[in-house]
C-alpha positions as CSV (number, residue, x, y, z in Angstrom):
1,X,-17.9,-47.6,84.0
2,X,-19.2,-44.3,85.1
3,X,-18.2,-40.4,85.1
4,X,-18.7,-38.4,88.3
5,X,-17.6,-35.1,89.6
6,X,-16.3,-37.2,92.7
7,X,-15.8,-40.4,93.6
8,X,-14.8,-41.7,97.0
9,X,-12.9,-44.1,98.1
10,X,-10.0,-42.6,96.9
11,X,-5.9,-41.4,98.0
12,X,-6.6,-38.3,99.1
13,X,-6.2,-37.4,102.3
14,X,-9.0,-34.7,102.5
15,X,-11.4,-37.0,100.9
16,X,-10.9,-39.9,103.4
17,X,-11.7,-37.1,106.3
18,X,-14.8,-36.3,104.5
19,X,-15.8,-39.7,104.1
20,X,-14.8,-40.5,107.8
21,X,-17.3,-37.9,108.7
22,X,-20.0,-38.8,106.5
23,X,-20.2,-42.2,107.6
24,X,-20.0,-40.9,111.5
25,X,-22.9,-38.6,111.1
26,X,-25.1,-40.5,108.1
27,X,-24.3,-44.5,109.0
28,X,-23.5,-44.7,105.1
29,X,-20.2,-45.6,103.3
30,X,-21.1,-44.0,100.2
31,X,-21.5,-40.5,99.7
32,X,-23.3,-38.8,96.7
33,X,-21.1,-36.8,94.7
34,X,-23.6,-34.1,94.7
35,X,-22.8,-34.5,98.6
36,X,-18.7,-33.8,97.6
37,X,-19.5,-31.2,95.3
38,X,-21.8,-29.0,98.2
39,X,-19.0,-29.3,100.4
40,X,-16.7,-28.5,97.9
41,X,-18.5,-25.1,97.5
42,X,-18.9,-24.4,101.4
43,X,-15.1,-24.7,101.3
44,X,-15.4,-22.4,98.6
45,X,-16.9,-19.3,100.5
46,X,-15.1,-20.4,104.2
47,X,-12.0,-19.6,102.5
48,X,-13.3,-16.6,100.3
49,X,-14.8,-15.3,104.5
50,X,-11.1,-16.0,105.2
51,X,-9.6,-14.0,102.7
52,X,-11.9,-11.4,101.9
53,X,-14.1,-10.9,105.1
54,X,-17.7,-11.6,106.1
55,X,-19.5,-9.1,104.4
56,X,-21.1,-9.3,101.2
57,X,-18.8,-7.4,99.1
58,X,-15.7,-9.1,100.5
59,X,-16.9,-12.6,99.9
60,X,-17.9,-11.5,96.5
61,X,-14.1,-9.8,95.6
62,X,-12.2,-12.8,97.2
63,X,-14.1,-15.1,95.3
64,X,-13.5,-13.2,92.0
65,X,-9.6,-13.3,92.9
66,X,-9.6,-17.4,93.1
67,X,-8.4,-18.8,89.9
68,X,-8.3,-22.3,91.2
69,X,-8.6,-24.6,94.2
70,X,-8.6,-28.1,95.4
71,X,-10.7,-29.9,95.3
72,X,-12.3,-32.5,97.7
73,X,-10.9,-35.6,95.1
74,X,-7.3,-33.9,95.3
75,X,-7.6,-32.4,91.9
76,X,-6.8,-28.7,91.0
77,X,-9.9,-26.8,89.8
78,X,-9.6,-24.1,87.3
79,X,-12.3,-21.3,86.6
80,X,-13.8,-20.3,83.6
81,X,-14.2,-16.1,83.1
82,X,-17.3,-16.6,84.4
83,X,-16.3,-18.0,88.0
84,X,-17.5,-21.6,86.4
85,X,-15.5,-24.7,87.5
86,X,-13.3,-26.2,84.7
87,X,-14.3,-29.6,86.6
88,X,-12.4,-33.4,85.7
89,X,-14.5,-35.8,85.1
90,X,-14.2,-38.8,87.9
91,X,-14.2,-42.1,85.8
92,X,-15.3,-44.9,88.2
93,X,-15.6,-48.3,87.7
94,X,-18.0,-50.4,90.0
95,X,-16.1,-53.3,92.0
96,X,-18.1,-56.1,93.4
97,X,-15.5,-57.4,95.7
98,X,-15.2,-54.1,97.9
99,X,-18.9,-53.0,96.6
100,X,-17.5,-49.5,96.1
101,X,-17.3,-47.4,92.7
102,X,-13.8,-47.4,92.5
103,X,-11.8,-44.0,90.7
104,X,-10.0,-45.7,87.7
105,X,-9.0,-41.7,86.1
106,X,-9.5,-38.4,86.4
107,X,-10.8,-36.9,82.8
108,X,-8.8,-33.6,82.4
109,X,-9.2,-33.0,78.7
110,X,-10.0,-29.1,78.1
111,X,-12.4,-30.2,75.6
112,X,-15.0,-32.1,77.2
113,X,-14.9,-30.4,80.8
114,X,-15.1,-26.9,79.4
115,X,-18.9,-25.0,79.7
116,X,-17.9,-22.5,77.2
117,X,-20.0,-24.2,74.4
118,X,-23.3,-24.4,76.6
119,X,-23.0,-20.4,76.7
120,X,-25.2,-20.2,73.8
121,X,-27.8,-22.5,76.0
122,X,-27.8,-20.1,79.1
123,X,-30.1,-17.5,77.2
């Protein structure tokens, strides 16, 4: 077992395009989740562009006004006051038929995914 931010293969129809794409351009079946979670952040500001406009302060205002998105693994991602993701934990399991992580849960619990308690760290 292992927790991720993202795990691939999984359902989602947005993730399989990713992952389609990945493997085009990079030869590789497995993507990094750091990989998932940059592209989930470029999606991030395309759509705030969309909203809010190209310039600075209308990136910045639309991405003040998003209160949640989805996210590359299909799961709804809450933000904190501070803009900070409220991020489920992927829990993967490694499976040495298909030699894939496999997703076995998403880990939604408030209480574990929450940065609020590392706020006294950020000093």
């Amino acid at each position: 077992m292992g927790t991720h931010e993202f795990i691939t293969p999984n359902d989602q129809a947005l993730t399989n395009k990713y992952m389609a794409g990945f493997e085009k351009e990079d030869g590789d079946k497995f993507s990094q989740h750091e990989a998932g979670l940059a592209y989930d952040a470029m999606r991030l500001v395309i759509d705030a562009i969309k909203r809010g406009g190209a310039d600075r302060e209308g990136i910045r205002k639309a991405l003040s006004e998003t209160k949640a998105f989805m996210n590359l693994s299909g799961v709804e991602v809450g933000l904190t006051d501070l803009r900070e993701p409220m991020l489920p934990i992927a829990l993967g399991q490694w499976d040495k038929a298909s030699k894939q992580i496999k997703l076995v849960k998403f880990i939604k619990d408030t209480a574990l995914i929450d940065p609020k308690p590392w706020y006294q760290y950020y000093k």
